[in-house]
C-alpha positions in Angstrom: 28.9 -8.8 -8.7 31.1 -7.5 -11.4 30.0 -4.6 -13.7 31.6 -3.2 -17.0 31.1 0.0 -18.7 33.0 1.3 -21.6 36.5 2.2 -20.0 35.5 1.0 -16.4 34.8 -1.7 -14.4 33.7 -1.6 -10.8 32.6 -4.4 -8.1 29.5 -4.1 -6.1 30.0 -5.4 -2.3 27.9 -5.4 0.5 28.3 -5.4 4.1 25.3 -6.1 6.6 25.3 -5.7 10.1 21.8 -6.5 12.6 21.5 -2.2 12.5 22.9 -1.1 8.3 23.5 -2.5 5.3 26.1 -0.8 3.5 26.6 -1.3 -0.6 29.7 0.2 -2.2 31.1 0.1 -5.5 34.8 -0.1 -5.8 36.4 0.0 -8.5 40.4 -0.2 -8.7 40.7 -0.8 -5.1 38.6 2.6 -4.4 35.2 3.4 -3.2 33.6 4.9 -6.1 30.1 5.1 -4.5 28.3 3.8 -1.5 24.4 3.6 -0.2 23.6 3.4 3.6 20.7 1.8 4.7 19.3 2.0 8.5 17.6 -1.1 8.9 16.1 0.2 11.9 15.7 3.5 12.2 13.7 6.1 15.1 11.3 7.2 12.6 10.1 4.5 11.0 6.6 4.2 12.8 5.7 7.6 10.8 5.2 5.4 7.6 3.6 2.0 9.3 0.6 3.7 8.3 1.3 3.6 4.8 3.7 0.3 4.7 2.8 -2.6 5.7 6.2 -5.2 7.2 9.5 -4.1 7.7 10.8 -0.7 7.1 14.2 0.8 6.2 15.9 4.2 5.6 18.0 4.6 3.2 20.9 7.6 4.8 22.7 8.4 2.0 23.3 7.7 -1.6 26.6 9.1 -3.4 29.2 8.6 -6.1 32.6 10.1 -6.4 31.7 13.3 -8.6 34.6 11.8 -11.6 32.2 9.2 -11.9 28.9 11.0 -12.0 26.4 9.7 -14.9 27.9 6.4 -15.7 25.5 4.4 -14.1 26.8 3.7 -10.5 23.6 5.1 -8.7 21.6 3.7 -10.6 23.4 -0.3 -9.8 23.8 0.7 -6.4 20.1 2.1 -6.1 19.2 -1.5 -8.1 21.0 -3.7 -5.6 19.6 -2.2 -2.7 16.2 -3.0 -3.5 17.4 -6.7 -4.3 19.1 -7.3 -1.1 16.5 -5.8 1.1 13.3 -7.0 -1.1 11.8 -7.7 2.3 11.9 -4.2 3.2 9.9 -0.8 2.1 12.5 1.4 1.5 12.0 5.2 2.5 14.4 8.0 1.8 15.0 12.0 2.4 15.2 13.7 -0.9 18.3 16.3 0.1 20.4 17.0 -2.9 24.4 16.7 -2.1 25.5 20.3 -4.0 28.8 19.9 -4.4 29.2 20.6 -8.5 26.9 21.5 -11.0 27.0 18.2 -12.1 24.6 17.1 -8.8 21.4 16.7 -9.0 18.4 19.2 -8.2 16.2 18.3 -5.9 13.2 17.7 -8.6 15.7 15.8 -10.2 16.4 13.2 -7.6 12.6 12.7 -7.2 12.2 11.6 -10.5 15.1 9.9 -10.5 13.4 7.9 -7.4 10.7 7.4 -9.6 12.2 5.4 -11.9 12.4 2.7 -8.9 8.9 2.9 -7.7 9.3 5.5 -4.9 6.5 7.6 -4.6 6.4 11.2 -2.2 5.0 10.8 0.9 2.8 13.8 1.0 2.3 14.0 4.7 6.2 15.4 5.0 6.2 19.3 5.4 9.5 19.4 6.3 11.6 17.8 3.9 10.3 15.4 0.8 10.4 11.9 1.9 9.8 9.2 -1.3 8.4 5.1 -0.1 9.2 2.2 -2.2 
């Protein structure tokens, strides 16, 4: 799958193993951003109570902070939920603060949103979001 974006172009790949799936964007032969997915992870029977099937954890979402706010997130986030349609996906809503330019917290929830995660209200701990 091959993206364009004014001034950039970048290739979505994805790598699948029986435990991850890993989805990177590369563009000019570099990682630009990357999603890790635990296909079966030690605390998924928390949310068989809410989900019903197979359940996955999504570890990590990041982009390369030169490339912040030009979309890649936003693909990556996209292809996940294609390539594992047969999953619920269920992530940990812990901002990477690296520059100003990451986001908050609140922001990253509704920035979830947008892809039909919803918080898990159960959570004390940390703010966990279920597609």
């Amino acid at each position: 799958m091959q993206l364009k974006k004014p001034g950039m172009k970048w290739n979505i790949e994805v790598t699948r193993t029986s435990r991850y799936c890993y989805i990177n964007a590369i563009s000019n032969n570099e990682r630009i951003g990357k999603i890790c997915v635990d296909l079966q992870s030690e605390d998924a029977n928390r949310y068989k109570t809410v989900c019903k099937g197979n359940l996955a954890k999504i570890i990590l979402i990041q982009t390369n902070v030169s490339v912040c706010g030009q979309g890649i997130a936003t693909t990556l986030l996209n292809k996940t939920i294609e390539e594992l349609a047969d999953y619920n996906l269920y992530l940990n809503v812990v901002p990477l603060v690296r520059t100003n330019k990451d986001k908050s917290k609140n922001e990253l929830i509704k920035f979830y949103s947008k892809f039909g995660f919803k918080k898990y209200k159960e959570d004390i701990c940390v703010t966990t979001m279920i597609r």
